[in-house]
HTML snippet that shows the backbone in 3Dmol.js (N, CA, C, O; Angstrom):
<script src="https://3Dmol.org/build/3Dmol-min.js"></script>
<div id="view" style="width:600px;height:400px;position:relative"></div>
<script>
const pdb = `
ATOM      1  N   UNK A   1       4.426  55.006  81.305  1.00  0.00           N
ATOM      2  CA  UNK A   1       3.877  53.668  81.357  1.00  0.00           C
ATOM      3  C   UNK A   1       2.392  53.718  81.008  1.00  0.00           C
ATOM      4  O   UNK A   1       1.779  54.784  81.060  1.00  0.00           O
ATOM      5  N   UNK A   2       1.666  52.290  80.566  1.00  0.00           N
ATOM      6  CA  UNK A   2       0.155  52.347  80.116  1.00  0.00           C
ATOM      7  C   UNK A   2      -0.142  52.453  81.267  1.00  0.00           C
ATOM      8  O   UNK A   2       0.573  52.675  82.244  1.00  0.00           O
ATOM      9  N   UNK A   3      -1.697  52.226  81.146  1.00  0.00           N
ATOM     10  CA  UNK A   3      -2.635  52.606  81.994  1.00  0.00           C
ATOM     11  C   UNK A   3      -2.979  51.137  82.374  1.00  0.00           C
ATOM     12  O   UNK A   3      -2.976  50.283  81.487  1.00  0.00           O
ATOM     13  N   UNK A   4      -3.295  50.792  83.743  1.00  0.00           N
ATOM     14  CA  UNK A   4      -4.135  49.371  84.423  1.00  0.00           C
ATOM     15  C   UNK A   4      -5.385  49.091  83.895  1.00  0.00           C
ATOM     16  O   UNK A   4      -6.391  49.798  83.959  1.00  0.00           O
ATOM     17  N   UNK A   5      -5.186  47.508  83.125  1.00  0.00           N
ATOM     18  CA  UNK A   5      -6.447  47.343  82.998  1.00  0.00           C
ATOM     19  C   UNK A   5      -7.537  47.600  84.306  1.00  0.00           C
ATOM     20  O   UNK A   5      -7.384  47.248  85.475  1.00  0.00           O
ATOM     21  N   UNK A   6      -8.501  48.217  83.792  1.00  0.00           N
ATOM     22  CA  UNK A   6     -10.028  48.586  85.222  1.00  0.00           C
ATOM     23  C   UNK A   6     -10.085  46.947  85.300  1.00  0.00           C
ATOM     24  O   UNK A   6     -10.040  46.084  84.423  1.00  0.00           O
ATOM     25  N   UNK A   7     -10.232  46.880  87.053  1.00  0.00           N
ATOM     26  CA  UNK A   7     -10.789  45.404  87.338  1.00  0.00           C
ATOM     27  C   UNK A   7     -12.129  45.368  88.344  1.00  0.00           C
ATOM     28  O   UNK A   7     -12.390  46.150  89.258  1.00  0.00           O
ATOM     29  N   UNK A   8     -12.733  44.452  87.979  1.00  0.00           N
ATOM     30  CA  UNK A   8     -14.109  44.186  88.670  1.00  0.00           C
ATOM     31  C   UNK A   8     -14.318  42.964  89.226  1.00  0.00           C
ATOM     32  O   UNK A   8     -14.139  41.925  88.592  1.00  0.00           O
ATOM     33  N   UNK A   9     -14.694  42.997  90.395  1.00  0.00           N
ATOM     34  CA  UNK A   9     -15.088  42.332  91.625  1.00  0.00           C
ATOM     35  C   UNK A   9     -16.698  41.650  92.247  1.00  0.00           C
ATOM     36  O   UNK A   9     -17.655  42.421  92.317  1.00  0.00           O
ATOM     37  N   UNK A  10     -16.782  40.872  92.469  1.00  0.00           N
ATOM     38  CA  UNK A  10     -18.548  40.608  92.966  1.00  0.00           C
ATOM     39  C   UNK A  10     -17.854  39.948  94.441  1.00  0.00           C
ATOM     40  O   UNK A  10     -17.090  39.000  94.618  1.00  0.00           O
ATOM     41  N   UNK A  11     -18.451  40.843  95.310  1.00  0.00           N
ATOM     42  CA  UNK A  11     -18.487  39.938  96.815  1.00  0.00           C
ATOM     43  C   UNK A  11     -19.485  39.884  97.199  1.00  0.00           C
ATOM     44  O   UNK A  11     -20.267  40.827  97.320  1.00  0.00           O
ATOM     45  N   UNK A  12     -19.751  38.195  97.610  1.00  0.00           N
ATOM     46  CA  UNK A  12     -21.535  38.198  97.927  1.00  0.00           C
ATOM     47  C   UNK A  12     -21.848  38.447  99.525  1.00  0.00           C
ATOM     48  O   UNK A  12     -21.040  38.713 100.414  1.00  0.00           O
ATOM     49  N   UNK A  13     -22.827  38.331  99.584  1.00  0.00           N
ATOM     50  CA  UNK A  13     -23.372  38.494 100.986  1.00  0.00           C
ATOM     51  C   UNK A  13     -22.084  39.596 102.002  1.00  0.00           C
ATOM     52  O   UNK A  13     -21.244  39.328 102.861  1.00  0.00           O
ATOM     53  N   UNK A  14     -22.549  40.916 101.290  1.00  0.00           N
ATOM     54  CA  UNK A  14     -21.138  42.323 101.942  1.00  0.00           C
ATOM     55  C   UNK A  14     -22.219  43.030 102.049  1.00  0.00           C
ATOM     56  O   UNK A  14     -22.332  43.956 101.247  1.00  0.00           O
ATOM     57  N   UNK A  15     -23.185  42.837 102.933  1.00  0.00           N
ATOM     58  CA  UNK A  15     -24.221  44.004 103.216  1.00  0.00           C
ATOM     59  C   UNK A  15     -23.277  44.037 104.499  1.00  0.00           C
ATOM     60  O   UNK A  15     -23.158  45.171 104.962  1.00  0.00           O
ATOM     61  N   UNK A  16     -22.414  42.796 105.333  1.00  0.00           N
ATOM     62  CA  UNK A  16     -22.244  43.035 106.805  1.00  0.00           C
ATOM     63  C   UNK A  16     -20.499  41.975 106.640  1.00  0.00           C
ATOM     64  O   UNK A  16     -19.976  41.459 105.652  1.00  0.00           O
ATOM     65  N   UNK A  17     -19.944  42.046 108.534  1.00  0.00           N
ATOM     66  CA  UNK A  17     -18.927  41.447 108.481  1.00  0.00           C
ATOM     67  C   UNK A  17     -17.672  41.233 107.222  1.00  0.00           C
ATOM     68  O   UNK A  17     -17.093  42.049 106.505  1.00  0.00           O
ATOM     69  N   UNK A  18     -17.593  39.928 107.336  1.00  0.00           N
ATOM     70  CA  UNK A  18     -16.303  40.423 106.419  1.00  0.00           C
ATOM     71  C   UNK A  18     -16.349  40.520 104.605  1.00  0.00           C
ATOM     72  O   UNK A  18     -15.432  40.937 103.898  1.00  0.00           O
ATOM     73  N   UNK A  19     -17.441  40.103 104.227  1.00  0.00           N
ATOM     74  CA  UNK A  19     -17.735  40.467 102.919  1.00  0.00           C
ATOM     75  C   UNK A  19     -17.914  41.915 102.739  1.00  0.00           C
ATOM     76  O   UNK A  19     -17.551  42.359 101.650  1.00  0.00           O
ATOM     77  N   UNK A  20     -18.559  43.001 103.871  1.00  0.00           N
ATOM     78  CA  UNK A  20     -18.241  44.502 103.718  1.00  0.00           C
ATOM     79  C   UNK A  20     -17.170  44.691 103.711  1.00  0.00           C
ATOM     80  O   UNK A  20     -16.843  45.308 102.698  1.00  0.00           O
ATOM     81  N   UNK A  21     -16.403  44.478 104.333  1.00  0.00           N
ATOM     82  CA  UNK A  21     -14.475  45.242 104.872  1.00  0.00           C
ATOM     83  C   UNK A  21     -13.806  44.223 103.611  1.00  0.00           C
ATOM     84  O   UNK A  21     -12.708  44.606 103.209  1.00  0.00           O
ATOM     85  N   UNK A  22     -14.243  43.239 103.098  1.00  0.00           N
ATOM     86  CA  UNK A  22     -13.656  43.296 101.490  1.00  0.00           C
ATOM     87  C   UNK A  22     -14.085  44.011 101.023  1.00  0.00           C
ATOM     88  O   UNK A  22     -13.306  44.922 100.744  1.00  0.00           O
ATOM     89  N   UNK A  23     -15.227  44.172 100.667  1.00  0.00           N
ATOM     90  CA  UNK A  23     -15.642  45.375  99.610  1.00  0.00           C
ATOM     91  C   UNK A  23     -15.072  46.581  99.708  1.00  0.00           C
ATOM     92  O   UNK A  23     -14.656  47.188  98.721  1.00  0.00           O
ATOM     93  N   UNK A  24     -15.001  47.066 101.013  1.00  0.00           N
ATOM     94  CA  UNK A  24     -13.710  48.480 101.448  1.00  0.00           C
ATOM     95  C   UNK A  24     -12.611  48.816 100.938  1.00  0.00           C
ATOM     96  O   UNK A  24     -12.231  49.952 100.654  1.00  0.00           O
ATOM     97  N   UNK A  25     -11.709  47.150 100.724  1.00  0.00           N
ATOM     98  CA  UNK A  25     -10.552  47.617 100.979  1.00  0.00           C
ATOM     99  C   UNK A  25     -10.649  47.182  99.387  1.00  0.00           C
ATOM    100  O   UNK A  25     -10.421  48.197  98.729  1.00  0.00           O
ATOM    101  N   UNK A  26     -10.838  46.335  98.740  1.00  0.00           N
ATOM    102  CA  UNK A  26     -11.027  46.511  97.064  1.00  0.00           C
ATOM    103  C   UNK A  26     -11.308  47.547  96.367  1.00  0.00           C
ATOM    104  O   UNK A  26     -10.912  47.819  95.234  1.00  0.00           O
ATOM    105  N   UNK A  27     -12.081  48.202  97.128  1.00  0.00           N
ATOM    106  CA  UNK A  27     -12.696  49.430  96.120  1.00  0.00           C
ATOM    107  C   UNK A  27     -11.368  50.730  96.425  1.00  0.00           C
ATOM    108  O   UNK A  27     -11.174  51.700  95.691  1.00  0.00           O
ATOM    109  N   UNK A  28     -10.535  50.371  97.791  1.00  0.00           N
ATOM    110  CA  UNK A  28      -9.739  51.690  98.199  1.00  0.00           C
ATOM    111  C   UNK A  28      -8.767  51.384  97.322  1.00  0.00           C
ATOM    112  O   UNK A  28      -7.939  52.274  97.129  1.00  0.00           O
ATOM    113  N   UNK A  29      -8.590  50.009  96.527  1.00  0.00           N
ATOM    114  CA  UNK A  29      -7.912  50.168  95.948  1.00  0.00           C
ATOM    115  C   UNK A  29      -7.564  50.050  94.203  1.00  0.00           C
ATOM    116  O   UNK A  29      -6.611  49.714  93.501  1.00  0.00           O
ATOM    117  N   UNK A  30      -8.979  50.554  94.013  1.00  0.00           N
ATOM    118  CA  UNK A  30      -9.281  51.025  92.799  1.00  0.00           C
ATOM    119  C   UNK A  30     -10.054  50.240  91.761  1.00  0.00           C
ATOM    120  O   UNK A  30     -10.170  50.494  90.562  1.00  0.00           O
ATOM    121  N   UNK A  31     -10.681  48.997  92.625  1.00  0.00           N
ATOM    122  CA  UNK A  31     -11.248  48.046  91.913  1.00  0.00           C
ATOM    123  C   UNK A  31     -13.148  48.467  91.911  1.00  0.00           C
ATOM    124  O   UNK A  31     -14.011  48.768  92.734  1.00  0.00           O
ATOM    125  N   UNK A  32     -13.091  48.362  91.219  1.00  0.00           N
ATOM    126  CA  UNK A  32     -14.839  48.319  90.970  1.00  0.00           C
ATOM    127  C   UNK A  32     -15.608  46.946  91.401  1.00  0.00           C
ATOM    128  O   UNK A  32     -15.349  45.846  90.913  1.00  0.00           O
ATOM    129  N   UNK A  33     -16.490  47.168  92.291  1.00  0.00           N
ATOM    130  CA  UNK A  33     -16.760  45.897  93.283  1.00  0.00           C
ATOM    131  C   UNK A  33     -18.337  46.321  93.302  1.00  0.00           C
ATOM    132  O   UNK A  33     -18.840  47.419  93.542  1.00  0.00           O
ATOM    133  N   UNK A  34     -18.921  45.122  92.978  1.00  0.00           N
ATOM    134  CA  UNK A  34     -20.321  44.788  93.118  1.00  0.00           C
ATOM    135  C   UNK A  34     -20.899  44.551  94.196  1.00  0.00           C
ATOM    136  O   UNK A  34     -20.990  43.334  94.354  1.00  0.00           O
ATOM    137  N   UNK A  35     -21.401  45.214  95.142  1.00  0.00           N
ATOM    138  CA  UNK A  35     -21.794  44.408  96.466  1.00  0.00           C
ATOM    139  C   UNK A  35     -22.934  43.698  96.603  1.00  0.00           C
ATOM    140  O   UNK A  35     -24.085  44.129  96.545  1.00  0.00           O
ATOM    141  N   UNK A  36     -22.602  42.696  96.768  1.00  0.00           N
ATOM    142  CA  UNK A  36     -24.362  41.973  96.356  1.00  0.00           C
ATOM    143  C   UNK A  36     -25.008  41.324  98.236  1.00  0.00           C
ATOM    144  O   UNK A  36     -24.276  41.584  99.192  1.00  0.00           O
ATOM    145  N   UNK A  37     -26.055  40.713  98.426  1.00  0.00           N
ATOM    146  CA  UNK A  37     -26.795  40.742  99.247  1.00  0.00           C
ATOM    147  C   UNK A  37     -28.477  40.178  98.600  1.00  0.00           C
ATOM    148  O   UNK A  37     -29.026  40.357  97.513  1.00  0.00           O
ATOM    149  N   UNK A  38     -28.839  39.557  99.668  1.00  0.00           N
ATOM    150  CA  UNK A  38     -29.993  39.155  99.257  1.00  0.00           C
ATOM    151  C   UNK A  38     -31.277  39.918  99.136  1.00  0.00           C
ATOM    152  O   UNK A  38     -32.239  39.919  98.368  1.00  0.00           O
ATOM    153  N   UNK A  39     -30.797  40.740 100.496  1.00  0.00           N
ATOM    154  CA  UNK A  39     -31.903  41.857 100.986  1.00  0.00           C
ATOM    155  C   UNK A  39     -31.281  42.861 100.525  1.00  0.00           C
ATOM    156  O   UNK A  39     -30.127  43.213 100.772  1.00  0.00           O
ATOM    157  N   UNK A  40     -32.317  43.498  99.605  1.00  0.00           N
ATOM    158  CA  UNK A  40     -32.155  44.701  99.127  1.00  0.00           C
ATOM    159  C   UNK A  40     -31.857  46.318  99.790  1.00  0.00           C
ATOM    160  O   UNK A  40     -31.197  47.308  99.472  1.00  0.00           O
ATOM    161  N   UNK A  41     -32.623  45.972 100.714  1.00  0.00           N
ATOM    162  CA  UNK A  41     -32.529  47.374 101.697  1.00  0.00           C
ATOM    163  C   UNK A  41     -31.157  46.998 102.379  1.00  0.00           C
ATOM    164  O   UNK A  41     -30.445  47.986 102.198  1.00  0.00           O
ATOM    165  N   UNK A  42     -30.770  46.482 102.755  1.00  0.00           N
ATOM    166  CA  UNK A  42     -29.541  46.225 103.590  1.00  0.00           C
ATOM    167  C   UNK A  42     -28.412  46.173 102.913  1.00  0.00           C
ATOM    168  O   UNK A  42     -27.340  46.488 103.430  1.00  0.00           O
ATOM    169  N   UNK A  43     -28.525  45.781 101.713  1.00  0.00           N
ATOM    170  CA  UNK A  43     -27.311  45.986 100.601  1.00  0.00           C
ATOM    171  C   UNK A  43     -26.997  47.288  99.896  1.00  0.00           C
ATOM    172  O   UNK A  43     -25.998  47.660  99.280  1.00  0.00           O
ATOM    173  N   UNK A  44     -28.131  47.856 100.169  1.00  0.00           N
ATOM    174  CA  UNK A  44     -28.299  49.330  99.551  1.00  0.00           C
ATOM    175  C   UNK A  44     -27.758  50.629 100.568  1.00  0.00           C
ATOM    176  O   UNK A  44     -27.320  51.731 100.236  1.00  0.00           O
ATOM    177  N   UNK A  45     -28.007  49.944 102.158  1.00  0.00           N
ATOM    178  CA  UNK A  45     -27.607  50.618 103.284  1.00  0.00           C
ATOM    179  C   UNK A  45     -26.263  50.469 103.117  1.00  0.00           C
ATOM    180  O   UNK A  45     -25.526  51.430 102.901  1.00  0.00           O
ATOM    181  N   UNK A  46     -25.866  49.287 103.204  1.00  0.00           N
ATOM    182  CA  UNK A  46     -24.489  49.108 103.097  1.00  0.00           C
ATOM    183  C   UNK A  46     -23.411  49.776 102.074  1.00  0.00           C
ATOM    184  O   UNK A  46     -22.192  49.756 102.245  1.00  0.00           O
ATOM    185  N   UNK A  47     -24.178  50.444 100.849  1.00  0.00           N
ATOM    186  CA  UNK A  47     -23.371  50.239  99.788  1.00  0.00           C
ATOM    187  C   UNK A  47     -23.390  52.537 100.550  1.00  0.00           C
ATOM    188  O   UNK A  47     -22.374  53.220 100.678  1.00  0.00           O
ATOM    189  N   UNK A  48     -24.469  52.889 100.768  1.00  0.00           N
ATOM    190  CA  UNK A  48     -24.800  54.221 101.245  1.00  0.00           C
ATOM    191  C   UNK A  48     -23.698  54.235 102.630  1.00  0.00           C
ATOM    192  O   UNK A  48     -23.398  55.420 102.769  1.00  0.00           O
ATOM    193  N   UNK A  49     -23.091  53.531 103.536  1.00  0.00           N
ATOM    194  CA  UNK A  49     -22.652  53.126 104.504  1.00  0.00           C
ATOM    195  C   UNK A  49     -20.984  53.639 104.218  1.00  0.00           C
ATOM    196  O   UNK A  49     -20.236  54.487 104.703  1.00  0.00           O
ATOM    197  N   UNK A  50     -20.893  52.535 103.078  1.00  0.00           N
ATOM    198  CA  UNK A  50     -19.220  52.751 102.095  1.00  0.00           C
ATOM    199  C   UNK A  50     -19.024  53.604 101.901  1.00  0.00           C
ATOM    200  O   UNK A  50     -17.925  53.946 102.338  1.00  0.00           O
ATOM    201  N   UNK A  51     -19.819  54.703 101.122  1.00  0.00           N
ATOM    202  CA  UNK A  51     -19.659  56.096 100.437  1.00  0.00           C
ATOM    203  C   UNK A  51     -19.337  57.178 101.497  1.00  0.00           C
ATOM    204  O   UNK A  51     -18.456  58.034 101.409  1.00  0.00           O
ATOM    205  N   UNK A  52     -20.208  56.987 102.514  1.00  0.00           N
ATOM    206  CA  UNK A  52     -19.933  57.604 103.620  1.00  0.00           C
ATOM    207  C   UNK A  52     -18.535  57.565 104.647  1.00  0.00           C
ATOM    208  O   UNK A  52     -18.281  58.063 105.743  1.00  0.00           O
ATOM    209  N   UNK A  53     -17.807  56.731 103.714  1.00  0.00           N
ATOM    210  CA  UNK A  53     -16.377  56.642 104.662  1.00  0.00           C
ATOM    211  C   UNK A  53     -15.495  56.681 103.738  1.00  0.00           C
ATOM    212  O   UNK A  53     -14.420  56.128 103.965  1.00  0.00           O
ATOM    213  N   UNK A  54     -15.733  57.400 102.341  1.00  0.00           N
ATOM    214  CA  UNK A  54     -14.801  57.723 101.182  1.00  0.00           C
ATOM    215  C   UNK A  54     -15.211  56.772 100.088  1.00  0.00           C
ATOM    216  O   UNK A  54     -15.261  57.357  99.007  1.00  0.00           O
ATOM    217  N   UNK A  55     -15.451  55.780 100.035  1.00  0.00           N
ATOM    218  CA  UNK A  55     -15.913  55.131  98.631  1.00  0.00           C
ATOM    219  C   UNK A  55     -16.141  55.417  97.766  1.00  0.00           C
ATOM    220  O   UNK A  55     -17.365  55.425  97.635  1.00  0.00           O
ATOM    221  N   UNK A  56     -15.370  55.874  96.485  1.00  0.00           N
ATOM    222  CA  UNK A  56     -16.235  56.187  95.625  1.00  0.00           C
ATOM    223  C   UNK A  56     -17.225  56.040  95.010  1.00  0.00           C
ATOM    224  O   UNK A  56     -17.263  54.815  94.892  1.00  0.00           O
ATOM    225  N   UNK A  57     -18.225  56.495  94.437  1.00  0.00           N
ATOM    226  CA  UNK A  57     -19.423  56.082  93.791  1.00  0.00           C
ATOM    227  C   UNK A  57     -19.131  55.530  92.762  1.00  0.00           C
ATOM    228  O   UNK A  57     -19.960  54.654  92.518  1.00  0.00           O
ATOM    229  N   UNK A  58     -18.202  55.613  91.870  1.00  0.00           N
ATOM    230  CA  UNK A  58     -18.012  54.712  90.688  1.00  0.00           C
ATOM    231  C   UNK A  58     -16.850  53.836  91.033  1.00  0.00           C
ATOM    232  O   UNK A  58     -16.061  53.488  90.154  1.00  0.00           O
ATOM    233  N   UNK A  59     -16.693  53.403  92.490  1.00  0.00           N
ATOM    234  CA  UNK A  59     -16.045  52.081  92.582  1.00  0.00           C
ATOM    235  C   UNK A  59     -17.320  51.163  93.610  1.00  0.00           C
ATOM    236  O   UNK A  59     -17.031  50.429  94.555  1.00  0.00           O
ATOM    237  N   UNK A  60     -18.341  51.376  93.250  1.00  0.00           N
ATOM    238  CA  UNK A  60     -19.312  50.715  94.350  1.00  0.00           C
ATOM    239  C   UNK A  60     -20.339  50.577  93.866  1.00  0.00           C
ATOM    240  O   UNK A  60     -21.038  51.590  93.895  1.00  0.00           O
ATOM    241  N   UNK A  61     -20.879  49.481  93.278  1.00  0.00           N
ATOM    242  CA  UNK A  61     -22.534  49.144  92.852  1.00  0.00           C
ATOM    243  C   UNK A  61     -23.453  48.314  93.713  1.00  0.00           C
ATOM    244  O   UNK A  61     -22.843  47.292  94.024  1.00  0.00           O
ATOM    245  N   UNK A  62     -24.392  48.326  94.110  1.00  0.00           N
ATOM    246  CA  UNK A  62     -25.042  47.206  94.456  1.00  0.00           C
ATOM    247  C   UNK A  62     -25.887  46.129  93.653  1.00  0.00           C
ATOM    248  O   UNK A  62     -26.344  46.629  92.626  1.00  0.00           O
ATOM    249  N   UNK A  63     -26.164  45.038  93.792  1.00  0.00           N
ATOM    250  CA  UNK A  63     -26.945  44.485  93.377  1.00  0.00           C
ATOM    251  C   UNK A  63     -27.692  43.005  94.010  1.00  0.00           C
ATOM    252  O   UNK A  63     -26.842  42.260  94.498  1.00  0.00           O
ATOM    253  N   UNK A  64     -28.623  42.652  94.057  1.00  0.00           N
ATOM    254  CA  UNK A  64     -29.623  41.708  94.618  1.00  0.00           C
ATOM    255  C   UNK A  64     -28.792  40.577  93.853  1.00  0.00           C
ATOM    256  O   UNK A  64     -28.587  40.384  92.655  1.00  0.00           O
ATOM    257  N   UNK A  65     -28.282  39.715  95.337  1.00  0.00           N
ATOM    258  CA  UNK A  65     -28.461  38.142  95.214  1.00  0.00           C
ATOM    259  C   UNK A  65     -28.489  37.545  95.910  1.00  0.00           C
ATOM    260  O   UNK A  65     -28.050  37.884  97.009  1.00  0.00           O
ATOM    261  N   UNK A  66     -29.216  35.830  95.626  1.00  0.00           N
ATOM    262  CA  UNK A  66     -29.613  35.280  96.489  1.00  0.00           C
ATOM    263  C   UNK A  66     -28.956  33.477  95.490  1.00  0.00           C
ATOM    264  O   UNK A  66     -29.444  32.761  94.617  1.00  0.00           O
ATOM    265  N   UNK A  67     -27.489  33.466  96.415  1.00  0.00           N
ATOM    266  CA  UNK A  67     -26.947  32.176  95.665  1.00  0.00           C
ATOM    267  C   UNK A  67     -27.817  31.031  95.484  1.00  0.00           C
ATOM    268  O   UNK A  67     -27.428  30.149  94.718  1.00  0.00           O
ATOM    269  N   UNK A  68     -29.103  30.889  96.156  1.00  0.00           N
ATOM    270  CA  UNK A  68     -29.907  29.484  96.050  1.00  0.00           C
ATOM    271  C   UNK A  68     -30.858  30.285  95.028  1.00  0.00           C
ATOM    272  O   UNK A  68     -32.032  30.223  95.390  1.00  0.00           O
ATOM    273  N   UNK A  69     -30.708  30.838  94.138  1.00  0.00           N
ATOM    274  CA  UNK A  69     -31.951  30.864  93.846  1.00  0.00           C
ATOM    275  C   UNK A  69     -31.780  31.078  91.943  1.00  0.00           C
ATOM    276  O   UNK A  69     -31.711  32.272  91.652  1.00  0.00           O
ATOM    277  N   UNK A  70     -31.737  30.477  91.167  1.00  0.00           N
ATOM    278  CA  UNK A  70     -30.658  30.488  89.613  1.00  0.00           C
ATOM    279  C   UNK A  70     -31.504  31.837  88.748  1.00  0.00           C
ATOM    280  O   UNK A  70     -30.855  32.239  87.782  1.00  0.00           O
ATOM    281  N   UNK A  71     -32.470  32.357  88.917  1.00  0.00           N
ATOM    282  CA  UNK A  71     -33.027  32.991  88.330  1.00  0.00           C
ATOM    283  C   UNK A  71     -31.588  34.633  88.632  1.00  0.00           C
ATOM    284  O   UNK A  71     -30.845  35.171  87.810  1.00  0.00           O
ATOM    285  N   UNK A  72     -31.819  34.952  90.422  1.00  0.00           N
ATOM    286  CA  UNK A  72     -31.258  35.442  90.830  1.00  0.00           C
ATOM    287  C   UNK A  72     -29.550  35.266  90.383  1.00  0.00           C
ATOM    288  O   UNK A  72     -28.844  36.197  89.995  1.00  0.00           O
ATOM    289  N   UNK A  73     -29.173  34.034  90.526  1.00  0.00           N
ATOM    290  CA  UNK A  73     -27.455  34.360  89.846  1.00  0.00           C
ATOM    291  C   UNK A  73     -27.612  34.746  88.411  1.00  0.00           C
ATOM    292  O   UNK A  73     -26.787  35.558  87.993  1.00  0.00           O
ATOM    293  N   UNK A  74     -28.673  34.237  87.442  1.00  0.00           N
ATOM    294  CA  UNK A  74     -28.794  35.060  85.712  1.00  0.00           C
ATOM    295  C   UNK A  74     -28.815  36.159  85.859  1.00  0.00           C
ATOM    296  O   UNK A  74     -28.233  36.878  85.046  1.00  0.00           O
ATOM    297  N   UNK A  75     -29.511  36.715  86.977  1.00  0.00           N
ATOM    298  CA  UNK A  75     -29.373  38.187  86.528  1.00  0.00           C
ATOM    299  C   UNK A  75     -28.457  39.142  87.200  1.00  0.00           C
ATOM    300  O   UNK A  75     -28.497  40.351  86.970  1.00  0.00           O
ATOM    301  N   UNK A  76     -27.722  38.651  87.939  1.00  0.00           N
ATOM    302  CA  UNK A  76     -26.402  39.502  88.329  1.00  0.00           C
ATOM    303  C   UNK A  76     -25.566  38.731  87.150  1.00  0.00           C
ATOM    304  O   UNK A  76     -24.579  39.423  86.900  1.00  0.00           O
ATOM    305  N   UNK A  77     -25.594  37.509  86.300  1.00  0.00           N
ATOM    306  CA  UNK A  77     -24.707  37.177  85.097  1.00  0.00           C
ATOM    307  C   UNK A  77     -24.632  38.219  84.061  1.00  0.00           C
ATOM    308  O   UNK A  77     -23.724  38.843  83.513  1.00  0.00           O
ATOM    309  N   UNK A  78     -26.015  38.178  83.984  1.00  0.00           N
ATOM    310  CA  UNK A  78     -26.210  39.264  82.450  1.00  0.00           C
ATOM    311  C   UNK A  78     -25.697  40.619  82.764  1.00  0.00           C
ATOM    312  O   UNK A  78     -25.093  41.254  81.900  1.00  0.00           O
ATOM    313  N   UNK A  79     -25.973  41.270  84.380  1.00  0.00           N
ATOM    314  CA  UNK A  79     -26.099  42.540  84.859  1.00  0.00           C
ATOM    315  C   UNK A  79     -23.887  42.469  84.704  1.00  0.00           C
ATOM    316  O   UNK A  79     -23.224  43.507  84.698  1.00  0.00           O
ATOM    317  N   UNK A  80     -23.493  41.600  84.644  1.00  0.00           N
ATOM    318  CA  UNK A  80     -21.699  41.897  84.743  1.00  0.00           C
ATOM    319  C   UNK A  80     -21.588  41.731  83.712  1.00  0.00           C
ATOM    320  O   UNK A  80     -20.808  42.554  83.233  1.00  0.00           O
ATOM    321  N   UNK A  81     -22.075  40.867  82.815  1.00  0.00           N
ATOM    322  CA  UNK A  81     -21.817  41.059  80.837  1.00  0.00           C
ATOM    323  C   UNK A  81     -21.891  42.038  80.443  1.00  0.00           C
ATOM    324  O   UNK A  81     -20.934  42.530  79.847  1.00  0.00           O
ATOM    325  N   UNK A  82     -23.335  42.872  80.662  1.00  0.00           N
ATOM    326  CA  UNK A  82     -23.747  44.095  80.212  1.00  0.00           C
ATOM    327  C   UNK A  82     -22.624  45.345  80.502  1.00  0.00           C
ATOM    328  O   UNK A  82     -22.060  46.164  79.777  1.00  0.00           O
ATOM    329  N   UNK A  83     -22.612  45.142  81.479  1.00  0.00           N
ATOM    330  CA  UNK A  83     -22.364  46.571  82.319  1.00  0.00           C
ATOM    331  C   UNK A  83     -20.650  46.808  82.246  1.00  0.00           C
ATOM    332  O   UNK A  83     -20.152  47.867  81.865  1.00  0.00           O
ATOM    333  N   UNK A  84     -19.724  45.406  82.764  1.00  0.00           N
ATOM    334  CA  UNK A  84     -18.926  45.265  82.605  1.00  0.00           C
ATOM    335  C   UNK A  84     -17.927  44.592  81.723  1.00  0.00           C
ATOM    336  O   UNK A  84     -16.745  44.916  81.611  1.00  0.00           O
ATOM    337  N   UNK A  85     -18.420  43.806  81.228  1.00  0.00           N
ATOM    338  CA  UNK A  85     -17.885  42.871  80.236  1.00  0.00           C
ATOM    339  C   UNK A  85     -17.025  41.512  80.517  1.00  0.00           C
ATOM    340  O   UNK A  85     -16.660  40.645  79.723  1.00  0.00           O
ATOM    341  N   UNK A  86     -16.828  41.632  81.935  1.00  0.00           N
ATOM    342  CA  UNK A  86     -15.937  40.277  82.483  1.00  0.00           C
ATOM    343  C   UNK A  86     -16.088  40.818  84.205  1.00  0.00           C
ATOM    344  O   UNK A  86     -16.791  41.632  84.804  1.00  0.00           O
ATOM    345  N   UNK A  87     -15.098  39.941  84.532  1.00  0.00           N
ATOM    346  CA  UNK A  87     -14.965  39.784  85.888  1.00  0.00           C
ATOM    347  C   UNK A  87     -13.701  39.185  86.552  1.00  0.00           C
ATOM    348  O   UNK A  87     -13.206  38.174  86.054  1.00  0.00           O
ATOM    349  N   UNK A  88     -13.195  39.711  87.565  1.00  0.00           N
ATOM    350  CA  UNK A  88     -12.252  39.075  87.763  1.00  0.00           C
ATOM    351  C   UNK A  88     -11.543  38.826  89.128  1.00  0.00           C
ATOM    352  O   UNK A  88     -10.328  38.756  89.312  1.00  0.00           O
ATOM    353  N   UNK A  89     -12.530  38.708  90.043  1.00  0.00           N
ATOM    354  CA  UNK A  89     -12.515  38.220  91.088  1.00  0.00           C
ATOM    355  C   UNK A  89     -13.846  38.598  91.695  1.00  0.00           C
ATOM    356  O   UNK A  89     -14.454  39.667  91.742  1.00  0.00           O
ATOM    357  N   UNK A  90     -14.213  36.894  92.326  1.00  0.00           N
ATOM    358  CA  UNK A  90     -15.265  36.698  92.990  1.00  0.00           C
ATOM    359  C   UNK A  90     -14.606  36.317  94.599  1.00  0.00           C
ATOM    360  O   UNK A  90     -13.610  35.655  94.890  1.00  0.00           O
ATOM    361  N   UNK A  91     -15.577  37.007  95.454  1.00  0.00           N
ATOM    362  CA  UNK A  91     -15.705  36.687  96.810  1.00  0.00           C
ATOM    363  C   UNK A  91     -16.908  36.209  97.138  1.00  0.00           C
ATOM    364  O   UNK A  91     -17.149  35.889  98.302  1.00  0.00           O
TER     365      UNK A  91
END
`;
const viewer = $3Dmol.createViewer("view");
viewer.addModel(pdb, "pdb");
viewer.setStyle({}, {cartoon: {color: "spectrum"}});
viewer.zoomTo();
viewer.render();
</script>
């Protein structure tokens, strides 16, 4: 049989509660998941947090966002064009 298309994920505000334990269980299951957060240090802890309980490193990125703020959603836009090319599920 082919191979699964790779799928990619953005869950916002998963530095904590239940936007982290999505990000967990997406990535355990082979999805490449963006963890985003407003605060940088805490999204970055979080994403260092994941790895530490099996996560892989190339199913786990972080990145800065802050939904009120449009500058901030352009550049996690461009940063999933670039990097990934689509998207296909948002939390």
């Amino acid at each position: 049989m082919g191979e699964e298309a790779k799928r990619y994920a953005v869950v916002t505000g998963a530095n904590k509660g239940l936007g982290y334990g999505i990000c967990k269980k997406l990535a355990a299951r082979g999805v490449t998941v963006v963890l985003t957060a407003r605060d940088e240090k805490r999204g970055l802890g979080a994403v260092e947090k994941l790895k530490q309980f099996g996560v892989s490193s190339d199913s786990l990125v972080f990145h800065q966002l802050d939904v009120t703020d449009p500058s901030s959603i352009a550049s996690l836009t461009h940063f999933i064009t670039t990097t990934f090319g689509k998207l296909d599920i948002l939390v």
